[in-house]
N, C-alpha and C positions, 0 to 999 in steps of 0.2 A: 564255748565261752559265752556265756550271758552277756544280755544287752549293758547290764548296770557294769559289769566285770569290762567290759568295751569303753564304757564310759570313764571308769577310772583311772582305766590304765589310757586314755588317748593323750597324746602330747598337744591338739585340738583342744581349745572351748567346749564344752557342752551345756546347754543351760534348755532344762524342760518347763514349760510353761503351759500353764491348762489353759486350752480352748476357747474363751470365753469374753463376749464383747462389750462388758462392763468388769472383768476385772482379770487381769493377768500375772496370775499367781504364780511362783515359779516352786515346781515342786522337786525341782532337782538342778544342781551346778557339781558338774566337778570337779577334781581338784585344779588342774589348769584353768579352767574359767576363775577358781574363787583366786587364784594367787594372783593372775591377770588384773583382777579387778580389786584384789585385797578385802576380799570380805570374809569372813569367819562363819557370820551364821547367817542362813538366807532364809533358815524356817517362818512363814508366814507374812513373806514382803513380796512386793510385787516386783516385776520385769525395769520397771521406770529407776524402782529403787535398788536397787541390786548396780544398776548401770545407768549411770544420772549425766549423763549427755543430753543434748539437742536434737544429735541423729539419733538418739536410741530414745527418745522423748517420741521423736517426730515418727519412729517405726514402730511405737505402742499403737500408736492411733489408726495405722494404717494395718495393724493386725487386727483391729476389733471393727475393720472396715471388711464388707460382705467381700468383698476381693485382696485377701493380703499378699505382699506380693512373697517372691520369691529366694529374692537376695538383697542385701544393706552391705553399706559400707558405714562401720561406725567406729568415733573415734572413742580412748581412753588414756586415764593416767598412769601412769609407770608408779612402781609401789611407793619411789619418793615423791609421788604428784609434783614431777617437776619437767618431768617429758613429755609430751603428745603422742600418741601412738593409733595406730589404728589397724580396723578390723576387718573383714571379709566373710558378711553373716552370711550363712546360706538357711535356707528354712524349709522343712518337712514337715508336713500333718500325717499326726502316728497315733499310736493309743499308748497311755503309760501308765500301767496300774491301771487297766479296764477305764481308763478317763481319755477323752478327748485332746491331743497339746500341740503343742508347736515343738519340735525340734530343731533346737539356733547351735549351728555349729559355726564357732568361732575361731579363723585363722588368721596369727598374726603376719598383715602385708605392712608393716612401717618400711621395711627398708626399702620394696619399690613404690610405696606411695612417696616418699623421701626424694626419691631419680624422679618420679612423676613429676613433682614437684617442683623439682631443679628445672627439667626440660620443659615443662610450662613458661615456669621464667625465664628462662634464654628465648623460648618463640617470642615470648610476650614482647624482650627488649628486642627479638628482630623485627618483628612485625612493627615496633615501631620505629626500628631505625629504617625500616624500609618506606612505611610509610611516611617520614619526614622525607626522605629520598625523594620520593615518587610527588609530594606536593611541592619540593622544590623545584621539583624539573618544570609541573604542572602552571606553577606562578611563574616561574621566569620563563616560558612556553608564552604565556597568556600578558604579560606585560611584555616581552619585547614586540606579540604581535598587533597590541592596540597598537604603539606610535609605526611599526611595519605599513599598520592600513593606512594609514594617514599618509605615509609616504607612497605610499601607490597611487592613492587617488588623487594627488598632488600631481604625481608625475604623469599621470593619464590626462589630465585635466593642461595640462603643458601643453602634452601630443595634442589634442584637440584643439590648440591655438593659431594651427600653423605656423609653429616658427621655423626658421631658417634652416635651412638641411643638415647643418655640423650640431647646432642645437637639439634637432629633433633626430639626431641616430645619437646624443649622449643622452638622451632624455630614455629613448627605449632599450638601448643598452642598462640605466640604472632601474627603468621599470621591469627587466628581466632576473636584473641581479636579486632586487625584492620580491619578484615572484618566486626563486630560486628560495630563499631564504625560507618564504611562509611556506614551502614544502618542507625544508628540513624542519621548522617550527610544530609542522604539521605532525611530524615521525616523531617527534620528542612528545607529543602531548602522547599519543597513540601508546610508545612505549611506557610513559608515567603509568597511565590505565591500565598496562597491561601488568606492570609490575604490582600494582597496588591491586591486583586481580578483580578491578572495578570493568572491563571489557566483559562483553556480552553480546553474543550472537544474535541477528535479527533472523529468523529461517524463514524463509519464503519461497519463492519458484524460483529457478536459473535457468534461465534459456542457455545453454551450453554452446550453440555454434555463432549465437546474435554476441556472445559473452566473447568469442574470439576473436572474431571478425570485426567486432569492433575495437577490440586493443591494438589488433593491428594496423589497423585506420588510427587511431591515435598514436601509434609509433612510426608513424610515417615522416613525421614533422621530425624526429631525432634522427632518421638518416645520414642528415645534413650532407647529402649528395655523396654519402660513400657507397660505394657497390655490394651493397647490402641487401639481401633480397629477405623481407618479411614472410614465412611460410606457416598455415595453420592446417593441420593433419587428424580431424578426427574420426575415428573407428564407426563403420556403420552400425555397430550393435553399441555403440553408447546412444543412453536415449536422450531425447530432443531436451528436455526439461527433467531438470532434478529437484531434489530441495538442498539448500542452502543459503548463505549469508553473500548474498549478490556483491554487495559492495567489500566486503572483508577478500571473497573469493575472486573477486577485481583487482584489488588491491595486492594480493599475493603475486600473481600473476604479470600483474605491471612494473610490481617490483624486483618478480625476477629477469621479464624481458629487457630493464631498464639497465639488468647489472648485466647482461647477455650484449648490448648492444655497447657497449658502454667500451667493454674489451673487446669487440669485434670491428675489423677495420675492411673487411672486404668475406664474402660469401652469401652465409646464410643465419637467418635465426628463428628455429621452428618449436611453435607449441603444438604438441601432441596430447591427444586426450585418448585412452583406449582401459580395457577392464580388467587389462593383465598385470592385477595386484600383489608383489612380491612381499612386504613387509608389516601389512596390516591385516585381520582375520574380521572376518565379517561374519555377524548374525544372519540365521535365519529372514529369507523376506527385504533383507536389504543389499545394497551392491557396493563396489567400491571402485573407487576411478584412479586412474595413475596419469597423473601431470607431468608433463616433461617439459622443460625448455632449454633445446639444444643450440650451442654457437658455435661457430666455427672460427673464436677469435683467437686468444694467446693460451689461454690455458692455465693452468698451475699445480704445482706439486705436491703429491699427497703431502705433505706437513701443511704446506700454503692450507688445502682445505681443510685439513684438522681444526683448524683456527678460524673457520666460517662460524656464519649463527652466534658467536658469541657478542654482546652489546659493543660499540664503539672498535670494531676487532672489523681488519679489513685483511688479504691474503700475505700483505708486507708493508711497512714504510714507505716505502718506492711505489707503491701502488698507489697509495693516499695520495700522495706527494702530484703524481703523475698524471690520475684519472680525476682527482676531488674523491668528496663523496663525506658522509660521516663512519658511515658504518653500522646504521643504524638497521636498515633495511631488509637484509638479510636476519636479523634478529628479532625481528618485529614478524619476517614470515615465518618464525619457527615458532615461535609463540602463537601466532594465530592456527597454525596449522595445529599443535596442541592443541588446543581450542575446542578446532573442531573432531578431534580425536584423532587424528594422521601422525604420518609419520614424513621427514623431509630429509631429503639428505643431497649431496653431489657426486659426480665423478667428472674426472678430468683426468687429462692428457698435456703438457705443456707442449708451447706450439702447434696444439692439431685444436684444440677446444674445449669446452666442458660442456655438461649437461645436470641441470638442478632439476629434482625430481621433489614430487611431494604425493601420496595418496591420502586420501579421505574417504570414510565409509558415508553413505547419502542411501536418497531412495528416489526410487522414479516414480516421475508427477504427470496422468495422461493431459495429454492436450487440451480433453473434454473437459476435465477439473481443477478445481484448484485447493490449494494448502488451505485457505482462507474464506471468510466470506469476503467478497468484493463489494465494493464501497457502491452507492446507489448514483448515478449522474442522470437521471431526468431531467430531459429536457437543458439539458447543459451543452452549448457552441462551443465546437473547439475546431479549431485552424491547424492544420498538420502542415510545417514547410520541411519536410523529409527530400535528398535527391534520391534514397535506396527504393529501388520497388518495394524489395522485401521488407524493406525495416518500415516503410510507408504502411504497407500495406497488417504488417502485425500490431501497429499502432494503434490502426482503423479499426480492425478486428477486436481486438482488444478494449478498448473506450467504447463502441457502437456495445458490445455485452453488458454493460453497464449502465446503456441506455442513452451516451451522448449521443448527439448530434453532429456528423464527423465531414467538413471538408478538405483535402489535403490537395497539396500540389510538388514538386522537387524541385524547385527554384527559388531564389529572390525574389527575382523578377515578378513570378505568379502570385507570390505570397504576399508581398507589396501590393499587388493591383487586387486581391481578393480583400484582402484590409481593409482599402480603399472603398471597394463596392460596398460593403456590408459590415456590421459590427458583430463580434463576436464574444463570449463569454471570457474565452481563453486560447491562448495563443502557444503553440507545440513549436519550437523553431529550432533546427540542429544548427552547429555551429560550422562545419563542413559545406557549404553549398557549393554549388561549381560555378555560380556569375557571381560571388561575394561572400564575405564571413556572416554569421548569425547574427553577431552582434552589432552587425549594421542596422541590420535588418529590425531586429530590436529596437531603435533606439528610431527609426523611423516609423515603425509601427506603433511606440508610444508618444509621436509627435501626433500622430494622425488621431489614434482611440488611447487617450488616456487613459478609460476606466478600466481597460481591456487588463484579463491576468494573463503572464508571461511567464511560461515555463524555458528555460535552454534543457534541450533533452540530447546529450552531447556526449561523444566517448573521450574527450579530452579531458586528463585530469592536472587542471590548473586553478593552481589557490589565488594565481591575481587573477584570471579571469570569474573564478567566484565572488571575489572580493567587487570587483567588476557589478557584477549582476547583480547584487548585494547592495550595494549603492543607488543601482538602477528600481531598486525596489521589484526584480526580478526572481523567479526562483530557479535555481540547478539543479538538475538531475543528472546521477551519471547511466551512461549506458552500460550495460542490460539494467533495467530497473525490472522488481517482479510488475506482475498483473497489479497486484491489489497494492504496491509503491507508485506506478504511474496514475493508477487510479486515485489514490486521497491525494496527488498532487495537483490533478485537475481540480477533484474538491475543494481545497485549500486554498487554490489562485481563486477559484470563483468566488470564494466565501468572503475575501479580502477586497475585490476590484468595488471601483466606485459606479455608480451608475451613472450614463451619459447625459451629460446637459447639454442643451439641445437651446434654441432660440426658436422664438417662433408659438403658436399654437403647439397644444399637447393633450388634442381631443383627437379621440377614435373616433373610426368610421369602419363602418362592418356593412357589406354588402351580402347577405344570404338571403336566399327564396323561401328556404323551407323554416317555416314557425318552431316547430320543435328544437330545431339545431340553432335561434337567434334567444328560444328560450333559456337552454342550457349556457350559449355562452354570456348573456346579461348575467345571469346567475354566479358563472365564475369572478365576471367584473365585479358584480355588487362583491364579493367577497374579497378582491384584492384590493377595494376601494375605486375604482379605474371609471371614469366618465367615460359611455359611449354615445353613439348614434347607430341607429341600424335603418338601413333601406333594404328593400326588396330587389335590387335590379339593377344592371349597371348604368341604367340611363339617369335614373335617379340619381344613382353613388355622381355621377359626372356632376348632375346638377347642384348637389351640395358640396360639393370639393371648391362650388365658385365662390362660398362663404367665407373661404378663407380662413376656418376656420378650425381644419383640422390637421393633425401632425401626422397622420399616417391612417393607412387605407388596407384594410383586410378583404379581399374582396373573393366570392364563391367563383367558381370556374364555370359552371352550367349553369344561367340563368334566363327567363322570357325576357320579351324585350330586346337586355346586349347584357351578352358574358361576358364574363372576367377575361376575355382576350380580346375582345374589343375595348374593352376598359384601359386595360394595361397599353395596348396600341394606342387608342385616342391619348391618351397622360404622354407619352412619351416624343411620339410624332410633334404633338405641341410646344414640348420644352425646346425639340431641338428645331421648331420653325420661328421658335423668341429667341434663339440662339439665350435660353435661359440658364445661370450659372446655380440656378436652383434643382435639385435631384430631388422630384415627389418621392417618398417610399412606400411603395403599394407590396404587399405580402399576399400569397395566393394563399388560399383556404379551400383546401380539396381533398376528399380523401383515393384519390389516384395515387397510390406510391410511384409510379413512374415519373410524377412530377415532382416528387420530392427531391429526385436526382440536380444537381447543385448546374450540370451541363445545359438541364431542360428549362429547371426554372426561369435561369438568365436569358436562355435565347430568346423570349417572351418579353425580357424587360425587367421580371418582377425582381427586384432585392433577398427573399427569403419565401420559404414554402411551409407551410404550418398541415402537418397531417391530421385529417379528422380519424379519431375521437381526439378531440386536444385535451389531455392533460393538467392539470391545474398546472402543476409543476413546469410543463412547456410557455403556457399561457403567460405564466407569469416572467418567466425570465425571460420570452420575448419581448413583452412590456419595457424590462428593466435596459434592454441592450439596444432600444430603439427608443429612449428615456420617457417613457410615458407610466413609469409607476413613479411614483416619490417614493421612492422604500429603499433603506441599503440592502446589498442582497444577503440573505442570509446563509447559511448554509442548510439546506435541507433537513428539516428536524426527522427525527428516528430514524435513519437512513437506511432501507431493508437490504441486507443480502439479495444480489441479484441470483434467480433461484435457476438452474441449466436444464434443471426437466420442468416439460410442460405437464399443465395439469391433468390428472387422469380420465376426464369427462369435462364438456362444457357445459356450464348454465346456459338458461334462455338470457339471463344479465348477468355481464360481468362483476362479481359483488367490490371484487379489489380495483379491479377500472376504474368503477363508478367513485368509486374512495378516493383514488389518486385524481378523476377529473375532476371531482367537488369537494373534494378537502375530506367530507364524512359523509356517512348514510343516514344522514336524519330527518326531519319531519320536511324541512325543504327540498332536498334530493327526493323523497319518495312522492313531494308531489310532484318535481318536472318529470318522474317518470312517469306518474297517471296523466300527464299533461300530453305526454310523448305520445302513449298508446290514444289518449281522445282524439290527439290529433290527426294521427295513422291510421286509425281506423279509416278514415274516410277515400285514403290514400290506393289502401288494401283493398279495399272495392273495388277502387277504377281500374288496378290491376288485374282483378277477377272477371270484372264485367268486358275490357277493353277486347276492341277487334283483337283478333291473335292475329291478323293478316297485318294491321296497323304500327309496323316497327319502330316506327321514328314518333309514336307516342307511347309506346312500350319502354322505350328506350329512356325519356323525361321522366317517366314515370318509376322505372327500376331507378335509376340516377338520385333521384330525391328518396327515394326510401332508403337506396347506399348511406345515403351521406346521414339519413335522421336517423336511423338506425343505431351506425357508429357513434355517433354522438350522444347515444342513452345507451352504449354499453351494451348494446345489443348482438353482439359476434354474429352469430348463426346468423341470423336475419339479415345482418346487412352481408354478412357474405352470398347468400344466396340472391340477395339485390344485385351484388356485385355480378356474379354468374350470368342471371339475368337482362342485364345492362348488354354484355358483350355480346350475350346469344342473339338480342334484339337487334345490337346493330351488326352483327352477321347476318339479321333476316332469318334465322332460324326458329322453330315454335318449340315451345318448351313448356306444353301445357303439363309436363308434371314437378318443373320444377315452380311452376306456380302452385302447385298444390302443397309443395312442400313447403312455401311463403307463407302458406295458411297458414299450416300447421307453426312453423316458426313463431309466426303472430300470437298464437292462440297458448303458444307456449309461454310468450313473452305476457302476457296479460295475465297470466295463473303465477309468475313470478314475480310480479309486480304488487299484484294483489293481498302475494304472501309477506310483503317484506312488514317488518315495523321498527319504526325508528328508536 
């Protein structure tokens, strides 16, 4: 059968059109196309006109476009032009008659584009009867909990009055019942969002065992003295850290241990975590985890559970009735577990207990890494009042990577008196302590440093105590928070706190020996704006501190004359022989990391320890926390990913040191570095020249090049100062690590040379 014999006989459209991207001539229709379209004679018309739609207008142009496509949907008239109908082109490039064309085969789909049609409209009206749904819930969620707050802080604001004992147990009786409230308020916004599929997952790290151990810790307090034993059970081959949505994968978790405890009047109630995935299939490269939370309470019968997970749906009447509750909870975890592409479900036993399970496909996150870049904290004070070793200690870990500045303690009591001594950027305070609540502690620590930012880093999830902290102008976190969550929270408090005002003089005083290192830091003052004074020596620093004129004292550790421990001793011995209610604040300036230790500093006396090379970044937020800058504090502009590998070779100068101690490398920077080597040179000599027998001027002399070194970015150089220093006052000779000082030097001076601004 011949192509043209194909074509006349198809119960299909055909319509052949020549090739051509100025004019689409149609050199063939058959009969179904011309009856389709009602046309008689198509000799010498074009495509447009044969078929004079919008879609078949708008699919000319796109044929005589260097890429035509494939297929159209176009519509047409029924032979009384009184229906719509439509088509399903599909398009071939062929030869017809030795010419170039397009063949449009046309199939009529009216009757499922018709159902298309319909079921668009029915979504449309569900979607929006849903969506009026889901903002009803959302508005009456958000207007019952504005006048809610007001009723908390009302009633909190009672408690704090001391009144009378019958007064003050209905007082926190009704400040419970609104905390109670702004949690079910809390589930009804969550559900709104999640109905109107406005929920969205944050994925970041999970620390998986910090994630249970502290729910458990927060369901300590539901107890309420039944013999109920809290148990967490995770499998050695689950790993440390995953990725997920910390707070939603909290949330699930608390919400089932909450309905576990809830029906549980005496045993046990245990979260398990292990990799023995029964009803979700996992990709290549990634794993999957199976959640359990087993009770040993009443239980209920398979119908009872049938009717779990569903919105406002609880196992019976008599349950509602019985326990409380909405019913909301369990529906909100099915949905979230959705979400994250899991699957949840229960099994139960009446009378022996049940066990709600849920898995989730994840991936594993090393230690060493993370999902994110981490937010940059130079130079940023933070106060840890932690009582966990461990949770202390991964805090510290975790903030010091990003370059804060970390002291912690696991008391009130310490966390109080650490306040007290010294001012801080930002304040870490769990709500758990064991001599008092957090938010004592809070509320006295902003009596003391008003400026101070205040995180609550807390495994308790309560809407009045956020409401709480919220008012206090504090910020909540829950626990496990990822890396890069605790991190821009530190950020965020620092960015916001005010800077301390202070009475009194608000001039520096800088006691350093070595000229290079009083060059570099004038330099960062003149840039922060910041008045100093600098002396040579601590005799002198003593003698200008009688001018009364200055608000705080930087002073060098190794100086002629008298050091910075005689300094710090003579300042202190004096206050406490005027029995004076005045505390001078002297800050050591050394680059010893062992003095930076927070145990070392104070035994000495000093307030705070400033590590040389300092930092612009450091410089200046210690300025702000000890009120000697006028400046609000800003938040760190361009904030760099904190980077986990070190770099592959070192410069004779640090080029990004030097950036971060001086702001940039320009025409200023590159002369305090020619300033640093004219001045060194002379330094590097006495080094070269000095007895090698003679240690205890080996020893002044390594010490000062340590520290001018560091202070122009110099690594290599001042570490091998550094080497040198200790071997001297060991008495040891090291005439080849002075050779290697040379060469350091001679390194440092051909990089210096090279730079231009």
């Amino acid at each position: 059968m011949s192509h043209f014999t194909l074509y006349e006989e198809s119960p299909i459209g055909v319509c052949v059109v020549k090739r051509d991207r100025k004019d689409l001539s149609v050199l063939y229709a058959n009969p179904a196309l011309r009856k389709a379209l009602s046309v008689t004679d198509y000799a010498g018309q074009t495509f447009e006109a044969i078929w004079p739609t919008p879609e078949a207008k708008e699919l000319a142009k796109k044929l005589k476009s260097p890429t035509p496509p494939r297929r159209a949907t176009l519509s047409f008239q029924d032979s009384n032009k009184s229906v719509t109908r439509w088509a399903l082109v599909n398009i071939e490039e062929k030869k017809y008659e030795n010419q170039d064309c397009y063949i449009l085969w046309a199939t009529d789909i009216s009757a499922s584009k018709q159902a298309e049609d319909k079921l668009n409209t029915a979504l449309e009206r569900a979607d929006a009867s849903s969506e009026q749904k889901s903002n009803f819930l959302a508005t009456m969620s958000h207007e019952i909990r504005t006048p809610m707050q007001s009723v908390y802080g009302l009633l909190e604001l009672i408690e704090q009055e001391d009144p009378e004992a019958n007064i003050l147990t209905m007082t926190q009786t009704a400040k419970n019942s609104a905390s109670g409230l702004l949690e079910i308020l809390d589930d009804i916004l969550d559900f709104a969002k999640m109905d109107a599929d406005q929920m969205e997952l944050d994925m970041f790290e999970v620390p998986l065992r910090t994630l249970c151990y502290g729910i458990n810790e927060a369901m300590e307090v539901k107890v309420h003295g039944k013999p109920v034993e809290l148990i967490a059970k995770i499998n050695e081959d689950v790993p440390f850290v995953v990725v997920g949505d910390p707070k939603r994968l909290r949330q699930i978790i608390m919400n089932l241990m909450g309905n576990a405890m809830k029906f549980t009047h005496s045993g046990s109630v245990t979260i398990s975590i292990d990799r023995n995935i029964q009803h979700i299939n996992i990709t290549e490269g990634r794993l999957g985890l199976r959640f359990e939370i087993t009770d040993t309470g009443i239980g209920m019968s398979d119908e009872a559970a049938a009717r779990l997970f569903q919105p406002f749906s609880q196992a019976d009447n008599s349950t509602s009735r019985k326990y409380g509750g909405t019913g909301l909870g369990l529906s909100i975890c099915k949905k979230l577990v959705d979400l994250m592409g899991g699957e949840i479900g229960v099994t139960s036993i009446e009378g022996t207990g049940s066990t709600f399970w849920f898995e989730i496909p994840t991936e594993e996150v090393s230690t060493d890494s993370t999902v994110l870049d981490l937010p940059e904290l130079e130079g940023i004070s933070v106060l840890v009042v932690e009582d966990h070793p461990k949770g202390r200690q991964e805090i510290e870990r975790s903030l010091r990577s990003m370059g804060g500045v970390i002291e912690s303690c696991g008391s009130y009591a310490e966390g109080l008196e650490l306040a007290q001594q010294r001012p801080f950027d930002v304040a870490i305070i769990d709500q758990g302590l064991p001599d008092g609540l957090g938010l004592d502690l809070i509320r006295q620590v902003m009596e003391i440093r008003p400026h101070m930012g205040i995180i609550m880093y807390t495994v308790r999830d309560d809407a009045g105590l956020q409401h709480t902290l919220q008012s206090l102008g504090a910020v909540y976190v829950s626990k496990p928070a990822s890396r890069i969550g605790l991190g821009e929270a530190v950020l965020d408090a620092a960015s916001k706190v005010q800077k301390l005002t202070i009475e009194g003089p608000k001039r520096l005083l800088i006691a350093e020996d070595t000229a290079s290192i009083r060059d570099v830091l004038q330099r960062q003052l003149n840039n922060l704006g910041v008045e100093a004074d600098f002396v040579e020596n601590g005799a002198l620093a003593l003698e200008a501190l009688k001018s009364d004129k200055y608000g705080l004292l930087l002073t060098d550790l190794h100086m002629p004359e008298m050091d910075g421990y005689s300094v710090i001793k003579t300042i202190r011995e004096a206050e406490e022989k005027n029995n004076s209610d005045r505390h001078f604040p002297v800050i050591s300036l050394t680059a010893d990391v062992q003095m930076g230790e927070r145990q070392t500093y104070m035994s000495y006396g000093f307030d705070e320890c400033l590590l040389k090379p300092v930092s612009l970044g450091q410089f200046k937020r210690l300025l702000i926390r000890w009120g000697l800058l006028d400046a609000v504090i800003e938040q760190i502009k361009d904030a760099k990913p904190t980077s986990a590998s070190p770099p592959s070779f070192q410069e004779a100068i640090d080029k990004e040191a030097i950036i971060a101690q001086m702001g940039a490398l320009d025409k200023d920077t590159i002369e305090m570095l020619n300033m640093f080597v004219e001045m060194t040179e002379p330094l590097i000599e006495k080094i070269r020249t000095c007895e090698k027998s003679n240690f205890g001027e080996m020893s002044e002399l390594a010490h000062s090049l340590k520290g001018a070194a560091r202070s122009a970015c110099a690594n290599i150089l001042g570490d091998h100062a550094a080497t040198l220093q200790i071997k001297a006052d060991e008495k040891i000779q090291t005439p080849e690590l002075i050779e290697e000082i040379m060469v350091a030097f001679e390194d440092v001076k051909k990089d210096v040379k090279s730079l231009k601004a």
